[in-house]
N, C-alpha and C positions, 0 to 999 in steps of 0.2 A: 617679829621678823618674818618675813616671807618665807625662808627655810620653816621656820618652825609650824608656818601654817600649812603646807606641803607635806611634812612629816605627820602633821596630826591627821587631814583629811584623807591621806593615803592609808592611812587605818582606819578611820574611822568611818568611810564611805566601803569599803568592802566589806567591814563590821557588819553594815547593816543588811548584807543581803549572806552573808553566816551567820545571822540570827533567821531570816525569813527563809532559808532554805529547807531544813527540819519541817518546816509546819507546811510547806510547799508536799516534799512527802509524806505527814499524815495526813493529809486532805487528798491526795493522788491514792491513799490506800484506804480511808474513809468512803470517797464517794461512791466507787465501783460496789460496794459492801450495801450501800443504802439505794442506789439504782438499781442494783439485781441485773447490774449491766457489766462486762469487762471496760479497764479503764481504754479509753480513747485514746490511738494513736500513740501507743506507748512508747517505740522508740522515739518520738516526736517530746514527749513530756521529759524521755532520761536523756535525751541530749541537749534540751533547752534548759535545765539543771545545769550542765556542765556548761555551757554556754554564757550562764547569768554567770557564775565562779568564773570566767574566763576574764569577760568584758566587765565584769566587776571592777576590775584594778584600775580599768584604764578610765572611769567620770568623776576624781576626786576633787579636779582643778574646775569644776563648775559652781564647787563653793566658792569660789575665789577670784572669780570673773571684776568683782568689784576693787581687787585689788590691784592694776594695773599689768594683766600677765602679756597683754600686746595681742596682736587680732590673728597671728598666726595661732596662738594657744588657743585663743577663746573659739578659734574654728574647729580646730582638731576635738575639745575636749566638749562641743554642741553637738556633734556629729557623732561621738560615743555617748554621749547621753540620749541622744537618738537612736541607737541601736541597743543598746540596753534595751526598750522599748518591746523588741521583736521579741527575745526570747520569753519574756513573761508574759506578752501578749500569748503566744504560740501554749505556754500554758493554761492561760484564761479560756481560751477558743477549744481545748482537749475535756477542759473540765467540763464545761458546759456541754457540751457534746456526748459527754458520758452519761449525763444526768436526761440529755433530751430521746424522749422515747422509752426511758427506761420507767418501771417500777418505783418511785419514790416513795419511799420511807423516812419519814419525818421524825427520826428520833433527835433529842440532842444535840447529840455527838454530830448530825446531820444539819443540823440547822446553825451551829458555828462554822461547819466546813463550808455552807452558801457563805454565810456571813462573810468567811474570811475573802471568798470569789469578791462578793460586792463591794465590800470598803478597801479592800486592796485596792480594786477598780479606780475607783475613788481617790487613795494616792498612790496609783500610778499615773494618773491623768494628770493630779494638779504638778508630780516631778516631771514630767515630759516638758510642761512650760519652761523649767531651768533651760530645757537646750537651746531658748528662745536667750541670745542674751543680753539684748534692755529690759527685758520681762526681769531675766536672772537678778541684774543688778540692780534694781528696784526692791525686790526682794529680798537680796541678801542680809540676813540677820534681822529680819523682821518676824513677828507671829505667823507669818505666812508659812515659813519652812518650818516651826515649831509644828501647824497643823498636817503639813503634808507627810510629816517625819511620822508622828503618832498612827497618821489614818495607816502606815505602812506597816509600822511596828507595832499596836496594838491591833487598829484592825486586820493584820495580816497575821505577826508572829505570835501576837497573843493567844485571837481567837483561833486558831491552830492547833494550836496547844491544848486550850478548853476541850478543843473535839476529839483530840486524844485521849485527854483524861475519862471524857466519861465514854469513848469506843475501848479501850485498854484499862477501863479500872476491875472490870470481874477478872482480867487475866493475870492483873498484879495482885490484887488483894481476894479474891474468891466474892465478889459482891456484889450488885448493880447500884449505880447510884440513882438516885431517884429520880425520875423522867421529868413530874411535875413540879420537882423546888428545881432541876435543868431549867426547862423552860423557862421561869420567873429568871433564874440565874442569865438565861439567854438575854433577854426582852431588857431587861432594867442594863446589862453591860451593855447592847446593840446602840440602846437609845442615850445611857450614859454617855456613850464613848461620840454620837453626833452633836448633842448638845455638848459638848466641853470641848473636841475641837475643831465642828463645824465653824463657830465663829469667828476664831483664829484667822481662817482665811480673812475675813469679811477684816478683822482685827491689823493682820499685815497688810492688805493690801492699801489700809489707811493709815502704813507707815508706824505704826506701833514697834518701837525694837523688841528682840527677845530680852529674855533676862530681864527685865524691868520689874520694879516691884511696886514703884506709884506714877500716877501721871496727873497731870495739871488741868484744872479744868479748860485751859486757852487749847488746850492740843486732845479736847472728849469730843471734835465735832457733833453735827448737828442730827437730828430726826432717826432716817436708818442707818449709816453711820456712827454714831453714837457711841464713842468707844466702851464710857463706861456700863451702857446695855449690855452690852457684848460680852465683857468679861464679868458681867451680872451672869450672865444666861453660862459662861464657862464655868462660873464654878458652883453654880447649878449640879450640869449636871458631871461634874466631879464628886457630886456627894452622889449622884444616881448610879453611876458607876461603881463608885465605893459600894452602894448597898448589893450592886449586882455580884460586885467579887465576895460580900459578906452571904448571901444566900449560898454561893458554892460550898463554903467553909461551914455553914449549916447544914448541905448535902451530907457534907463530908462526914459530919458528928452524928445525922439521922442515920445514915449509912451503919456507920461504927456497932451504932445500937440494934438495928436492926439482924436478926438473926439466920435470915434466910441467907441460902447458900444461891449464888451467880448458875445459871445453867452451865453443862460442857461448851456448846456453841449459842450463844443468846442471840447473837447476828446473824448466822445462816453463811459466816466469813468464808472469806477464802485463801487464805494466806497461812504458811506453814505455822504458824507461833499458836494458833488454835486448835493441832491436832497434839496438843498434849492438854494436861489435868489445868485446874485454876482455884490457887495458882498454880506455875508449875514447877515440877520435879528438881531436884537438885542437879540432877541430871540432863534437867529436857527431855529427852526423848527415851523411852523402853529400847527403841529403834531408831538409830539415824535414817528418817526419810531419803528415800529414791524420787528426785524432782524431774519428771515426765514433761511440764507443760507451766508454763507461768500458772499461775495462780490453782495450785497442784490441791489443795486441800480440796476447792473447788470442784475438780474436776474426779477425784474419788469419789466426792458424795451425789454426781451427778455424771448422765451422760446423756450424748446429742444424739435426734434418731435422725437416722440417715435419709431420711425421707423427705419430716417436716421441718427437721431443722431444728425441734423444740429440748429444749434440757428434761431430761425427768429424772426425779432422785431415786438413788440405786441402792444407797444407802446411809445411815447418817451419823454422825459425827463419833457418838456411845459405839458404835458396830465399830467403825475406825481403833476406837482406845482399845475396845475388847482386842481386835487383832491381833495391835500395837503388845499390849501384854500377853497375850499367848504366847507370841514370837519375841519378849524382852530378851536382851543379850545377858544373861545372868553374870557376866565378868566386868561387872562396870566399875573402870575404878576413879575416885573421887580424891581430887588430894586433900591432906587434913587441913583443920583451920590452926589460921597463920597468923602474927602478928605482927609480921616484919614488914609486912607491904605497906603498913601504915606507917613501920616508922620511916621506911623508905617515901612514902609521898610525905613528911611530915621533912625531911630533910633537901625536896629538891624547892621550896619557896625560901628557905634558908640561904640557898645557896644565890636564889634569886637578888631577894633581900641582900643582900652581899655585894651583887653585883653593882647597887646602885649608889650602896655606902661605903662595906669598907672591903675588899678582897680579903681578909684574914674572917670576918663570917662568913665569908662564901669556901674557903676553904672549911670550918667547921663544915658546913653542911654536908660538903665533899665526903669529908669524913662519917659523917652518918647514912649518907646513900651507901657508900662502899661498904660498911660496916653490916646493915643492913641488907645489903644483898650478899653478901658473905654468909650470915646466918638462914637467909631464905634458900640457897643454894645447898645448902651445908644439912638444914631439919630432915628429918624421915617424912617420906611421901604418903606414912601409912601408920597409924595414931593407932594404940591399942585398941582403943575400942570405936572405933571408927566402923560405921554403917556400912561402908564396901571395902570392895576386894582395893 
């Protein structure tokens, strides 16, 4: 039913840009770190965020162009998938901008953050075509939107992700991961992830539906074309990629083994979440930071001479901690550990579950949230032998 395609696309098209928006900001907090540069145009980057979340709701019906929504619809909802457009564009143009002229530093964590710039790139371009709509309806529910979906979501929200992991794993786990099984991990997912849904494109555009699991030799055409090349060469490299996500997971366990401890700042960052220990403190901070200036940590362990203009460091990250614990607030108090919170999230899927089958488990659930926050309100803030005040 057309209802039903309208409800599901209306979720499922803003889905996709509250998955990519997360790795949108570790890449805005990544690059400035590895350019040795402040990010570009900042209010520009946190209001084209808010922007995409805005006009997000409104390009869901450009799935559905093929469905008969009539030419006032298909105007309206070409014209917001065409502005969709500007605000991530508006981010591509900050990122790159940050990185031009500056200091690059090729770690990692740095080489996912380009990656995610470029194959985003990549499908951003080929969903701009949707606002086109005989393009759109050509397409629709062909391999075509299968590849353009991935280049967004893997090479966007994935490789995002990747570059947080290994920019944020000494400050979770105390450790670095290792640069050169990173790299291997980069290269084989980069090239995995072209080879399996580069062809896609080539694969819908020659009419291939999604979802399919066999096809006939009368509908493999010919030469380059070829469907079944194509989904030869896709699941290629699906096992390339595979190996590339397997190399990280080996990171992971060489990591594990390894016994050296992550430096205070391995980055040189700038960002408040590196002027505490790694990992860090139960607490966070000795001292709740005084934030002077965006990118504060920064601008402690560096100052600008009024002259040339140039940064020179004044002090660095160890002199920062030492301070920090000089001046610790000796009255920090922690509340004790709890185990109502879980039963409290353990009773609101309950209550969910409920809603779709029977209202008499959804009140159970009721009753385990209330119950549960009843006991969590009700415990001592401060456990006998509890490490603080």
């Amino acid at each position: 039913p057309l209802l039903w395609q309208h409800l599901f696309w209306i979720f499922g098209h803003p889905e996709v840009y509250i998955l990519i928006l997360p790795s949108f900001g570790i890449v805005s907090e990544v690059l400035p770190v590895f350019s040795r540069k402040p990010l570009f145009g900042y209010p520009f980057v946190v209001f084209s965020g808010a922007a995409i979340g805005f006009v997000g709701w409104g390009v869901w019906a450009h799935h559905m162009f093929a469905s008969g929504l009539g030419p006032v619809s298909v105007a309206v909802f070409s014209l917001t998938t065409m502005a969709i457009a500007v605000p991530t564009g508006v981010k591509i143009i900050n990122w790159t901008l940050t990185m031009w002229g500056g200091k690059l530093w090729f770690t990692t964590s740095m080489k996912f953050a380009i990656g995610l710039i470029v194959l985003f790139t990549v499908g951003g371009l080929s969903g701009v075509t949707h606002a086109v709509a005989p393009s759109d309806t050509q397409q629709t529910d062909t391999y075509y939107i299968v590849a353009h979906f991935h280049y967004v979501l893997f090479g966007g929200a994935v490789l995002g992700i990747f570059s947080g992991f290994y920019y944020w794993w000494p400050k979770v786990f105390g450790k670095m991961l290792n640069e050169k099984i990173g790299s291997w991990n980069f290269w084989l997912m980069v090239i995995g992830l072209n080879l399996t849904f580069g062809p896609m494109h080539i694969l819908g555009l020659q009419g291939q539906p999604r979802r399919m699991y066999q096809w006939t030799e009368a509908r493999a055409g010919e030469g380059f074309f070829n469907l079944a090349f194509w989904n030869l060469v896709a699941s290629i490299g699906s096992f390339v990629l595979s190996l590339g996500i397997l190399m990280f997971l080996i990171n992971v366990l060489v990591t594990y083994r390894n016994p050296a401890k992550a430096p205070l700042d391995p980055w040189n960052a700038r960002s408040l979440e590196w002027m505490t220990t790694n990992p860090p403190k139960e607490h966070n901070f000795d001292v709740i930071p005084t934030v002077h200036h965006l990118d504060d940590f920064f601008h402690q362990k560096y100052e600008e001479d009024a002259t040339t203009h140039t940064m020179t460091q004044v002090r660095t990250a160890e002199e920062i901690m030492a301070e920090q614990e000089r001046n610790a607030d000796k009255h920090i108090h922690m509340p004790s550990p709890s185990y109502w919170p879980i039963v409290l999230a353990f009773g609101l899927p309950v209550i969910t579950f409920g809603l779709i089958y029977s209202h008499l488990i959804s009140v159970v659930g009721g009753v385990i949230v209330l119950f549960a926050a009843y006991g969590w309100a009700l415990e001592s803030s401060t456990a006998p032998d509890s490490d603080f005040e």
